[in-house]
PADRENTI-795738 format. One record per atom (N, C-alpha, C): atom name; x, y negated, z negated; residue in one letter. Coordinates in nm, 3 decimals, decimal comma, m for minus. Layout:
<recs>
@miro=CA | X=X | Y=Y | Z=Z | guro=A .
...
</recs>
This chain:
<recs>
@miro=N | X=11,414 | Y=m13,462 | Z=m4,244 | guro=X .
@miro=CA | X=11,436 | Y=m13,322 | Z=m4,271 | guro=X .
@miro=C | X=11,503 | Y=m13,302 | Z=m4,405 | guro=X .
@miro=N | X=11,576 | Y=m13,416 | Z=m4,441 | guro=X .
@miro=CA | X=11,645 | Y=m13,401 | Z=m4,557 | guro=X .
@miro=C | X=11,524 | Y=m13,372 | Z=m4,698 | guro=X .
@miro=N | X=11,418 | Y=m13,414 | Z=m4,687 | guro=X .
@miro=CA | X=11,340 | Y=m13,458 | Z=m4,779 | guro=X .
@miro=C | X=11,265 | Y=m13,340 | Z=m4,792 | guro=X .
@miro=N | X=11,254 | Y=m13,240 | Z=m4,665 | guro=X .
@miro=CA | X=11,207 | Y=m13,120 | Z=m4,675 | guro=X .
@miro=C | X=11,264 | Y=m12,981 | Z=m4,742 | guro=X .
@miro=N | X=11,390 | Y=m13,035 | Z=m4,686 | guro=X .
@miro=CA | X=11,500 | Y=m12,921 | Z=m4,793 | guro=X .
@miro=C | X=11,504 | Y=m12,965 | Z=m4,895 | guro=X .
@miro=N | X=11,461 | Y=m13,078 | Z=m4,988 | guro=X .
@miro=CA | X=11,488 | Y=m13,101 | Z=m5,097 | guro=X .
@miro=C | X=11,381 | Y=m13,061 | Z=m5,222 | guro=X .
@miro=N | X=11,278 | Y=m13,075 | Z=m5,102 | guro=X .
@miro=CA | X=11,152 | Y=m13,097 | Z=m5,205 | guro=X .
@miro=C | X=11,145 | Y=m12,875 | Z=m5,235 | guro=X .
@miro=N | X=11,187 | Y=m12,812 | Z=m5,128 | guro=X .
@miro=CA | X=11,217 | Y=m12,676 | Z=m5,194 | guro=X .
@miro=C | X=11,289 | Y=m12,647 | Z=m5,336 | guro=X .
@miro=N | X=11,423 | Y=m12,723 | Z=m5,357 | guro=X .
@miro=CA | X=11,488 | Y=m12,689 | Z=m5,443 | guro=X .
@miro=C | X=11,465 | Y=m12,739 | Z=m5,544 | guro=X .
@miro=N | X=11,400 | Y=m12,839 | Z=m5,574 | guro=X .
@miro=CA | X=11,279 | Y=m12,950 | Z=m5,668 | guro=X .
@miro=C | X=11,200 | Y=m12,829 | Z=m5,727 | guro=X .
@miro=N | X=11,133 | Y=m12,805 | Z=m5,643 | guro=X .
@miro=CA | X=10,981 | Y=m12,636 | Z=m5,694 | guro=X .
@miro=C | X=11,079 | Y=m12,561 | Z=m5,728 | guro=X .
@miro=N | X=11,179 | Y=m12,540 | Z=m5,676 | guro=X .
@miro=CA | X=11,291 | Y=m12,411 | Z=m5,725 | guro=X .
@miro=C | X=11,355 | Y=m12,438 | Z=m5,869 | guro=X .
@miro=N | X=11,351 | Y=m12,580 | Z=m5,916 | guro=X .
@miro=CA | X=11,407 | Y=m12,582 | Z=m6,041 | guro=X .
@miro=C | X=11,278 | Y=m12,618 | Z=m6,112 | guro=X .
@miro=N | X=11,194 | Y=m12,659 | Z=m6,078 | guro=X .
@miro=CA | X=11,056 | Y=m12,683 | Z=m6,181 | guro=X .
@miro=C | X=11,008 | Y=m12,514 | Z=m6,198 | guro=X .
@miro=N | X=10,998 | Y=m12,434 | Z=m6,147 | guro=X .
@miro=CA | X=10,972 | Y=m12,298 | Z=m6,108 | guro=X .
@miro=C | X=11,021 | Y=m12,229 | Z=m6,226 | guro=X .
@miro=N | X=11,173 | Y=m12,287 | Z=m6,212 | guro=X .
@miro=CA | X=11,283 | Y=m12,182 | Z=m6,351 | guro=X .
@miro=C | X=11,263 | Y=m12,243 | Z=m6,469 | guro=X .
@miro=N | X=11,263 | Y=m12,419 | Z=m6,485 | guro=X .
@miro=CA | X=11,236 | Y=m12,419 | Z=m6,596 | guro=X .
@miro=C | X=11,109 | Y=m12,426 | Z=m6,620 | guro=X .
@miro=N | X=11,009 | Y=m12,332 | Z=m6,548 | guro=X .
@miro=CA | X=10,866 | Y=m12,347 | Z=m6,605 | guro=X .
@miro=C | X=10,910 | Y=m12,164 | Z=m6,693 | guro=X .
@miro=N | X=10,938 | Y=m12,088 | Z=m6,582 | guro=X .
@miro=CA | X=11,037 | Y=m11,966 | Z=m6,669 | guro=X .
@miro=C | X=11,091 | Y=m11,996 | Z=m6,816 | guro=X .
@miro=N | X=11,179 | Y=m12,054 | Z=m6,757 | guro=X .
@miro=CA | X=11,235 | Y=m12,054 | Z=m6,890 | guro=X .
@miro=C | X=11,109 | Y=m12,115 | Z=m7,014 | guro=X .
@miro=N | X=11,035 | Y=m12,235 | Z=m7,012 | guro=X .
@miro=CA | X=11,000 | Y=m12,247 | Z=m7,091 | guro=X .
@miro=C | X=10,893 | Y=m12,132 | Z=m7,154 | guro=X .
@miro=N | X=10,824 | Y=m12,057 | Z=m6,990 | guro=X .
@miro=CA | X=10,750 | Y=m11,936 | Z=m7,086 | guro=X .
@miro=C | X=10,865 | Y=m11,822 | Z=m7,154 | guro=X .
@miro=N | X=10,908 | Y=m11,804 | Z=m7,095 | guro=X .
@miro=CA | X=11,035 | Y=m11,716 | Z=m7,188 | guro=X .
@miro=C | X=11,041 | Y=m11,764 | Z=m7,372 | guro=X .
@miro=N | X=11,062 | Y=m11,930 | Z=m7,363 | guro=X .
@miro=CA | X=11,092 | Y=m11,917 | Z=m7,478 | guro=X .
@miro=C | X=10,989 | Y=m11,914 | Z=m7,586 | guro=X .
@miro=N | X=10,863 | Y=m11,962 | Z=m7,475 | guro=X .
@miro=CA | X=10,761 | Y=m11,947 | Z=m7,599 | guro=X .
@miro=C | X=10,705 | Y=m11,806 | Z=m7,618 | guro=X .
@miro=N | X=10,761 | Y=m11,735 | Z=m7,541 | guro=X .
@miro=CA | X=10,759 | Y=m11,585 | Z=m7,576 | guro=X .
@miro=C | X=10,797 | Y=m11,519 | Z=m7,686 | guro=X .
@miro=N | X=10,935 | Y=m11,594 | Z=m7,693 | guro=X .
@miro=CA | X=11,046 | Y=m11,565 | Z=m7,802 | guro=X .
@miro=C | X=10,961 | Y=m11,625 | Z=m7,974 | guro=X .
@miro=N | X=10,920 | Y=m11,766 | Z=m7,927 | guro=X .
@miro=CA | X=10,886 | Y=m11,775 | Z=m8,035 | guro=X .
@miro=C | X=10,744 | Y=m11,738 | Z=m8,096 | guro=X .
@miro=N | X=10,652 | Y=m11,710 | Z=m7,986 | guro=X .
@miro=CA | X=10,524 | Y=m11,642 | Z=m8,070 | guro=X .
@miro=C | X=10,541 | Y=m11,518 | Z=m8,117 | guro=X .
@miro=N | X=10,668 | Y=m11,436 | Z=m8,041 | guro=X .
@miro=CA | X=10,730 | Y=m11,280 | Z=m8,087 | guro=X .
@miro=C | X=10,739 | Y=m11,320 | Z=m8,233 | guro=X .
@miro=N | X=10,851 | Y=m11,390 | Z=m8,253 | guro=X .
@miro=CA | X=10,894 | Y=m11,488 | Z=m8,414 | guro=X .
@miro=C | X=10,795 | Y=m11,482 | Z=m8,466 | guro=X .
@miro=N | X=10,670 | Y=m11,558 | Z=m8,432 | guro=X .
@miro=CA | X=10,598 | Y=m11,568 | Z=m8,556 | guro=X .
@miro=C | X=10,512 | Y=m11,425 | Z=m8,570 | guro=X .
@miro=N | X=10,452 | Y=m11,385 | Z=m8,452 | guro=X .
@miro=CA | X=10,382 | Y=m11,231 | Z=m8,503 | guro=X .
@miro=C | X=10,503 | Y=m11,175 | Z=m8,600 | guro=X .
@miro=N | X=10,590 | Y=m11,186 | Z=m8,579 | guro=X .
@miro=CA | X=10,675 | Y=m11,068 | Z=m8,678 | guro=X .
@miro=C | X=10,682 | Y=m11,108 | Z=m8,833 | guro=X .
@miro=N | X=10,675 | Y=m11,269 | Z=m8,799 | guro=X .
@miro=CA | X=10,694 | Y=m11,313 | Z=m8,941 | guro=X .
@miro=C | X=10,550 | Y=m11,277 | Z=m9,023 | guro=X .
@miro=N | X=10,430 | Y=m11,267 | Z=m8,963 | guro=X .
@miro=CA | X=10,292 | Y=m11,268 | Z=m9,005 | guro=X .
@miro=C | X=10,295 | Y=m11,140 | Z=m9,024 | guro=X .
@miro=N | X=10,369 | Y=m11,009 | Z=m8,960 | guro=X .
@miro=CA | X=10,381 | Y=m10,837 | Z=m8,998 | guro=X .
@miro=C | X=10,469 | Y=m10,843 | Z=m9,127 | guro=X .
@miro=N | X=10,562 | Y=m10,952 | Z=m9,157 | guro=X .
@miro=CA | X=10,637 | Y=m10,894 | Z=m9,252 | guro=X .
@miro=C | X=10,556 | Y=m10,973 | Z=m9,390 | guro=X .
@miro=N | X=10,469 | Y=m11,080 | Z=m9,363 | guro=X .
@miro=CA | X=10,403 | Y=m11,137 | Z=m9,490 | guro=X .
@miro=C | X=10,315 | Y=m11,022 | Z=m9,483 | guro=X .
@miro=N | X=10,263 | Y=m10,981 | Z=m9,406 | guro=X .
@miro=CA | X=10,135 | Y=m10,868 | Z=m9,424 | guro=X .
@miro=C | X=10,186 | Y=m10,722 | Z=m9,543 | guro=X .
@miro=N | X=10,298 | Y=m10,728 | Z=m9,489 | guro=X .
@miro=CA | X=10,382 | Y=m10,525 | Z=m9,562 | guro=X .
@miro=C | X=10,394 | Y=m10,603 | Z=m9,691 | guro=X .
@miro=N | X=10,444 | Y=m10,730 | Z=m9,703 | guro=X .
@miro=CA | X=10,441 | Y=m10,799 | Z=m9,849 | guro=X .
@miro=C | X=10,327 | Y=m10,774 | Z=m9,952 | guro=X .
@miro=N | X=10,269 | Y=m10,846 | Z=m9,845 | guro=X .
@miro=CA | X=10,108 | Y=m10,850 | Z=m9,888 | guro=X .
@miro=C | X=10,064 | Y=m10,684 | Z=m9,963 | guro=X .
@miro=N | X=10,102 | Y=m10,593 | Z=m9,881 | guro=X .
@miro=CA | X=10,027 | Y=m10,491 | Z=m9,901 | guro=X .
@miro=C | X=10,127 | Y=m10,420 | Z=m9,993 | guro=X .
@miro=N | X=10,248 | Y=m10,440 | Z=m10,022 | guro=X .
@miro=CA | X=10,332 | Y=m10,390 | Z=m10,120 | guro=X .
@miro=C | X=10,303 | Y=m10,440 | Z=m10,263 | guro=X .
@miro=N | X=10,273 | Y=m10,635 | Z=m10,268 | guro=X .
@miro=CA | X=10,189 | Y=m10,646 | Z=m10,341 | guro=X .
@miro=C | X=10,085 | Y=m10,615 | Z=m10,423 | guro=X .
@miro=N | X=10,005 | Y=m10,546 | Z=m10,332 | guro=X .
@miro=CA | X=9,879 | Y=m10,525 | Z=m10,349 | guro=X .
@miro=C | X=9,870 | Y=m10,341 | Z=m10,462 | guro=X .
@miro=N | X=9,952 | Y=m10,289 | Z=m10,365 | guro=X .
@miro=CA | X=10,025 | Y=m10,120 | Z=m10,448 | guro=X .
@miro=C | X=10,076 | Y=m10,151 | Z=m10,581 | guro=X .
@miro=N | X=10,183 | Y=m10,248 | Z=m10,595 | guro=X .
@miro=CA | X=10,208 | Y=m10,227 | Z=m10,721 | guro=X .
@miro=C | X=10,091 | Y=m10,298 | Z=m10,779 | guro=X .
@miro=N | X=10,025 | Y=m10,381 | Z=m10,795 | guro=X .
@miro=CA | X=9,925 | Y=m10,426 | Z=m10,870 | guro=X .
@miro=C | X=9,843 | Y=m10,337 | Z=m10,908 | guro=X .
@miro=N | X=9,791 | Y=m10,207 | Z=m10,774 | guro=X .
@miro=CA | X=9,734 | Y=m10,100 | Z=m10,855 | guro=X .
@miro=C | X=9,787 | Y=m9,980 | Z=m10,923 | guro=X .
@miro=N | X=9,891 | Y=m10,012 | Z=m10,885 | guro=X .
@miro=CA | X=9,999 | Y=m9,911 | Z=m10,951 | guro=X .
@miro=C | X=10,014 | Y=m9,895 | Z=m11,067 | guro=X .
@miro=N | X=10,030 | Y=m10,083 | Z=m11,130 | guro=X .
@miro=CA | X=10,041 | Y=m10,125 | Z=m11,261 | guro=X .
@miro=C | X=9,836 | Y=m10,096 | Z=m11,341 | guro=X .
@miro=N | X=9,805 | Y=m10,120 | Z=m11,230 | guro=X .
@miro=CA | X=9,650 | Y=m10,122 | Z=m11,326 | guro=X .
@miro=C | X=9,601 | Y=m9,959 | Z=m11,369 | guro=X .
@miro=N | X=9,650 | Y=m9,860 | Z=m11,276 | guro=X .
@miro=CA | X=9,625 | Y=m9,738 | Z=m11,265 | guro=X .
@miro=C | X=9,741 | Y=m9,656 | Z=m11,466 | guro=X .
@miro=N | X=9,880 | Y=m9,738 | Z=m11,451 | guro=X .
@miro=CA | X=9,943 | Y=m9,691 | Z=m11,570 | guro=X .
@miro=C | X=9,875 | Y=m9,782 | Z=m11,709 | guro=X .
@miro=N | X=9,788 | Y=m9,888 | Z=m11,672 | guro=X .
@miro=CA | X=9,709 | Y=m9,980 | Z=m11,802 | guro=X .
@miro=C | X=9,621 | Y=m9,862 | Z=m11,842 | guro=X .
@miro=N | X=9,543 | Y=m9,810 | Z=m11,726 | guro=X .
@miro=CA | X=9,409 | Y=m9,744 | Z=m11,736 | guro=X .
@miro=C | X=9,494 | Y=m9,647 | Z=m11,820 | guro=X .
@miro=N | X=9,548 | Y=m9,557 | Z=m11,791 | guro=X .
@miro=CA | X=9,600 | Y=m9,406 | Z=m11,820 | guro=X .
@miro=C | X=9,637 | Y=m9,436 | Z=m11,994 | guro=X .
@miro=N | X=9,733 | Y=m9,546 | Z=m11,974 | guro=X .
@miro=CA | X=9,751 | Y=m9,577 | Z=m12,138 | guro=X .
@miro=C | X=9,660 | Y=m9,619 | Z=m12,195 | guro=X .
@miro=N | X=9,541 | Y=m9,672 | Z=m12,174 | guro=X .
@miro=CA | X=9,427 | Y=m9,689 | Z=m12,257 | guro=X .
@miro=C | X=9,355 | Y=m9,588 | Z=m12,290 | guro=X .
@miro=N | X=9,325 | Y=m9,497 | Z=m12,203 | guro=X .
@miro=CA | X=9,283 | Y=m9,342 | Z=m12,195 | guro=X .
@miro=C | X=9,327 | Y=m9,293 | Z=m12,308 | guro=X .
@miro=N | X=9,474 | Y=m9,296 | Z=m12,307 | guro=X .
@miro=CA | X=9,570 | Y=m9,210 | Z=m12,400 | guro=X .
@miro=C | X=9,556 | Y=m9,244 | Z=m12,571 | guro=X .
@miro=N | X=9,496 | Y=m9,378 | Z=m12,545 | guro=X .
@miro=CA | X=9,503 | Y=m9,483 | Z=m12,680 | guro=X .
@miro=C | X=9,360 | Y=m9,409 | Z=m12,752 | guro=X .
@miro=N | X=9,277 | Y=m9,414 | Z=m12,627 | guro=X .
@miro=CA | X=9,117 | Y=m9,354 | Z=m12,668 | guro=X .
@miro=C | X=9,111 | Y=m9,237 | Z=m12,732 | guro=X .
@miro=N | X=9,186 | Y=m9,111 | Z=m12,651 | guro=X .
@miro=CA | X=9,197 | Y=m8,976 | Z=m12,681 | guro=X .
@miro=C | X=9,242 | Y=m8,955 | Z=m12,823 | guro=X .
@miro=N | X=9,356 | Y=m9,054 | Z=m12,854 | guro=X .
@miro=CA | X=9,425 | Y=m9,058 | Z=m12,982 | guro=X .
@miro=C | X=9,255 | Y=m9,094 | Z=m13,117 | guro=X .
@miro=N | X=9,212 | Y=m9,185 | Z=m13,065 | guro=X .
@miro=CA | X=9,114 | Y=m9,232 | Z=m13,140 | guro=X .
@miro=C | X=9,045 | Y=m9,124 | Z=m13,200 | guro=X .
@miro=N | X=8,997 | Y=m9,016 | Z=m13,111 | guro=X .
@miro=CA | X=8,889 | Y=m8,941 | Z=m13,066 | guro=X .
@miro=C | X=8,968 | Y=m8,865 | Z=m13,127 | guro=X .
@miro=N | X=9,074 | Y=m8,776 | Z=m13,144 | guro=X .
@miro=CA | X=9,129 | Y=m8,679 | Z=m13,179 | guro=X .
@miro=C | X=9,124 | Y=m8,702 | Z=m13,331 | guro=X .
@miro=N | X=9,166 | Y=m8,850 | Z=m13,354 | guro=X .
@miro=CA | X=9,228 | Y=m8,875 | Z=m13,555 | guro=X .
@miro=C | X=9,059 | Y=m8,887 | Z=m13,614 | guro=X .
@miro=N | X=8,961 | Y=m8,933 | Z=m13,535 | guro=X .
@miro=CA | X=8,797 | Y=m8,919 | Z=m13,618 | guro=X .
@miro=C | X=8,763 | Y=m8,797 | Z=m13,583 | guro=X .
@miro=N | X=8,834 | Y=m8,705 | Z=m13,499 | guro=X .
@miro=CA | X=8,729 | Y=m8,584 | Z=m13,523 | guro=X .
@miro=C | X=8,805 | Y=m8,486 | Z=m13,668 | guro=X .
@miro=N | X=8,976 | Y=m8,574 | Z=m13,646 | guro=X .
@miro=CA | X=8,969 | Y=m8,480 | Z=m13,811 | guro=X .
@miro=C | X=8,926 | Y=m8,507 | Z=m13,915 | guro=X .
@miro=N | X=8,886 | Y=m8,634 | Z=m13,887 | guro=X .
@miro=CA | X=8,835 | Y=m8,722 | Z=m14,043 | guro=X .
@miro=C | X=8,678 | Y=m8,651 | Z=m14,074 | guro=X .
@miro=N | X=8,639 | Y=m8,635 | Z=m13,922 | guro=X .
@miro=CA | X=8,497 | Y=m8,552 | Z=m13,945 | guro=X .
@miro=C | X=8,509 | Y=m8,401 | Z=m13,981 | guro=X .
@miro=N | X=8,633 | Y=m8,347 | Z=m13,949 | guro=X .
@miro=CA | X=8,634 | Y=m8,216 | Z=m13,984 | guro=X .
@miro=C | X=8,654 | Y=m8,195 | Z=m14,179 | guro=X .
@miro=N | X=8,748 | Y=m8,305 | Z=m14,195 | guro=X .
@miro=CA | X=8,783 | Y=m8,324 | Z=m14,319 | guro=X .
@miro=C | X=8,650 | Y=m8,329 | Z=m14,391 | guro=X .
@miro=N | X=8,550 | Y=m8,395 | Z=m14,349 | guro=X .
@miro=CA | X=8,457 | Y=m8,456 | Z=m14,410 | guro=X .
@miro=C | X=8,332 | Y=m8,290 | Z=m14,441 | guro=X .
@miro=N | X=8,338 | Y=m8,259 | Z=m14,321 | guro=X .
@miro=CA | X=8,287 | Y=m8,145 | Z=m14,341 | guro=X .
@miro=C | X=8,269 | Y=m8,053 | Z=m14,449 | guro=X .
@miro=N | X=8,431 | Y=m8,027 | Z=m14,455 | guro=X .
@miro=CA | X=8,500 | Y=m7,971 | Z=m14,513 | guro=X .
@miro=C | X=8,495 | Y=m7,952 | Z=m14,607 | guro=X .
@miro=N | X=8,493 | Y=m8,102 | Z=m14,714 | guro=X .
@miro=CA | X=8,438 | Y=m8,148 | Z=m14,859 | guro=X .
@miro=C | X=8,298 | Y=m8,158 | Z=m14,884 | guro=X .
@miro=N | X=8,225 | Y=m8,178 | Z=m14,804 | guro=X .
@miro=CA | X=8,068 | Y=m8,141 | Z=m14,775 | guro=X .
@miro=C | X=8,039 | Y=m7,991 | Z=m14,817 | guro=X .
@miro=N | X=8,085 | Y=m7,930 | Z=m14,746 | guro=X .
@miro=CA | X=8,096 | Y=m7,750 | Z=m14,812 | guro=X .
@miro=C | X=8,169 | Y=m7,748 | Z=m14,907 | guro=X .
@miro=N | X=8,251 | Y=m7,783 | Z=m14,949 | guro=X .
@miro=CA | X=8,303 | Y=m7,759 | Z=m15,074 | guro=X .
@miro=C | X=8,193 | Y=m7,829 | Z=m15,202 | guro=X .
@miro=N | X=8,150 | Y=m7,945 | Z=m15,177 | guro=X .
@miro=CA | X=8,042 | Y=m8,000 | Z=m15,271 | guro=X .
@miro=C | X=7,936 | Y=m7,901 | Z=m15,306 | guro=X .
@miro=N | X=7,905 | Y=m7,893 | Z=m15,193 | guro=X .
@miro=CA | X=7,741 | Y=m7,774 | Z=m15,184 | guro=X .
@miro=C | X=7,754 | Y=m7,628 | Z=m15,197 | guro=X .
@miro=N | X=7,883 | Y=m7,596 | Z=m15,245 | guro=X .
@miro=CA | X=7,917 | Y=m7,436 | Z=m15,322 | guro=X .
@miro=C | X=7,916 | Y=m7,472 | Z=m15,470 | guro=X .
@miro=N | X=7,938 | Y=m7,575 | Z=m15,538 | guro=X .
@miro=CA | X=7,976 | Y=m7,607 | Z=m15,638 | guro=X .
@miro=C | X=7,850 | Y=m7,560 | Z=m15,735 | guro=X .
</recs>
Protein backbone atom coordinates (compact mmCIF):
# COMPACT_ATOMS: atom_id res chain seq x y z
CA UNK A 1 0.00 0.00 0.00
CA UNK A 2 2.90 2.09 0.64
CA UNK A 3 3.88 2.06 -3.05
CA UNK A 4 0.37 3.17 -3.93
CA UNK A 5 0.39 6.32 -1.94
CA UNK A 6 3.56 7.05 -3.31
CA UNK A 7 3.31 6.57 -6.80
CA UNK A 8 0.28 9.54 -6.37
CA UNK A 9 2.64 12.05 -5.04
CA UNK A 10 5.40 11.03 -7.79
CA UNK A 11 2.43 12.23 -10.72
CA UNK A 12 1.77 15.05 -8.19
CA UNK A 13 5.30 16.38 -8.48
CA UNK A 14 5.97 15.35 -12.19
CA UNK A 15 2.44 17.15 -12.80
CA UNK A 16 3.90 20.63 -11.16
CA UNK A 17 7.04 20.47 -12.55
CA UNK A 18 5.57 19.67 -15.94
CA UNK A 19 3.59 23.25 -14.87
CA UNK A 20 6.13 24.82 -14.04
CA UNK A 21 8.17 24.00 -16.95
CA UNK A 22 5.16 25.14 -19.30
CA UNK A 23 4.92 28.30 -17.31
CA UNK A 24 8.34 29.05 -18.00
CA UNK A 25 8.43 28.45 -21.48
CA UNK A 26 5.59 30.71 -21.57
CA UNK A 27 7.60 33.35 -20.02
CA UNK A 28 10.16 32.89 -22.39
CA UNK A 29 8.42 32.71 -25.84
CA UNK A 30 6.39 35.97 -24.24
CA UNK A 31 10.37 37.30 -24.14
CA UNK A 32 11.06 36.63 -27.38
CA UNK A 33 7.65 37.76 -29.23
CA UNK A 34 8.30 41.05 -27.47
CA UNK A 35 11.79 41.19 -28.36
CA UNK A 36 10.78 40.46 -32.25
CA UNK A 37 7.76 43.61 -31.63
CA UNK A 38 10.43 45.81 -30.44
CA UNK A 39 13.08 44.90 -33.48
CA UNK A 40 9.96 45.30 -35.71
CA UNK A 41 8.91 49.38 -34.27
CA UNK A 42 12.87 49.63 -34.90
CA UNK A 43 12.60 48.35 -38.03
CA UNK A 44 9.80 50.54 -38.98
CA UNK A 45 11.21 53.74 -37.28
CA UNK A 46 14.08 52.95 -39.41
CA UNK A 47 12.41 52.70 -42.28
CA UNK A 48 10.40 56.58 -41.60
CA UNK A 49 13.35 58.30 -41.13
CA UNK A 50 15.00 56.92 -44.23
CA UNK A 51 11.98 58.32 -46.02
CA UNK A 52 11.86 61.15 -44.18
CA UNK A 53 15.47 61.90 -45.08
CA UNK A 54 14.81 60.93 -48.87
CA UNK A 55 11.51 63.02 -48.99
CA UNK A 56 13.89 66.46 -47.53
CA UNK A 57 16.84 65.20 -50.52
CA UNK A 58 13.88 65.27 -53.02
CA UNK A 59 12.39 68.76 -51.85
CA UNK A 60 16.02 70.23 -51.83
CA UNK A 61 16.72 69.09 -55.20
CA UNK A 62 13.37 70.49 -56.38
CA UNK A 63 14.41 73.74 -54.79
CA UNK A 64 17.99 73.50 -56.50
CA UNK A 65 15.93 72.90 -59.96
CA UNK A 66 13.41 75.80 -59.48
CA UNK A 67 16.48 78.03 -58.74
CA UNK A 68 17.91 76.77 -62.15
CA UNK A 69 14.70 77.43 -63.97
CA UNK A 70 14.08 80.78 -62.45
CA UNK A 71 18.12 82.28 -63.14
CA UNK A 72 17.68 80.84 -67.26
CA UNK A 73 14.43 82.22 -67.60
CA UNK A 74 16.06 85.65 -66.78
CA UNK A 75 18.93 85.07 -68.90
CA UNK A 76 16.16 84.34 -71.57
CA UNK A 77 14.28 87.34 -70.67
CA UNK A 78 17.53 89.33 -70.78
CA UNK A 79 18.20 87.88 -74.04
CA UNK A 80 15.01 88.89 -75.40
CA UNK A 81 15.34 91.94 -74.34
CA UNK A 82 18.62 92.79 -76.36
CA UNK A 83 17.07 90.96 -79.29
CA UNK A 84 14.46 93.92 -79.39
CA UNK A 85 16.69 96.30 -78.70
CA UNK A 86 19.00 95.04 -81.79
CA UNK A 87 15.98 94.91 -84.21
CA UNK A 88 14.79 98.69 -83.40
CA UNK A 89 18.16 99.82 -84.20
Amino acid sequence: MNKSKGNPDRNGQNSKKTEISAAQLTLIAGAVVTFGDVLATIAGVLALEEELQDDAEQTEYLKMQDEKIESMQKQIDELTLQIKNLTRR
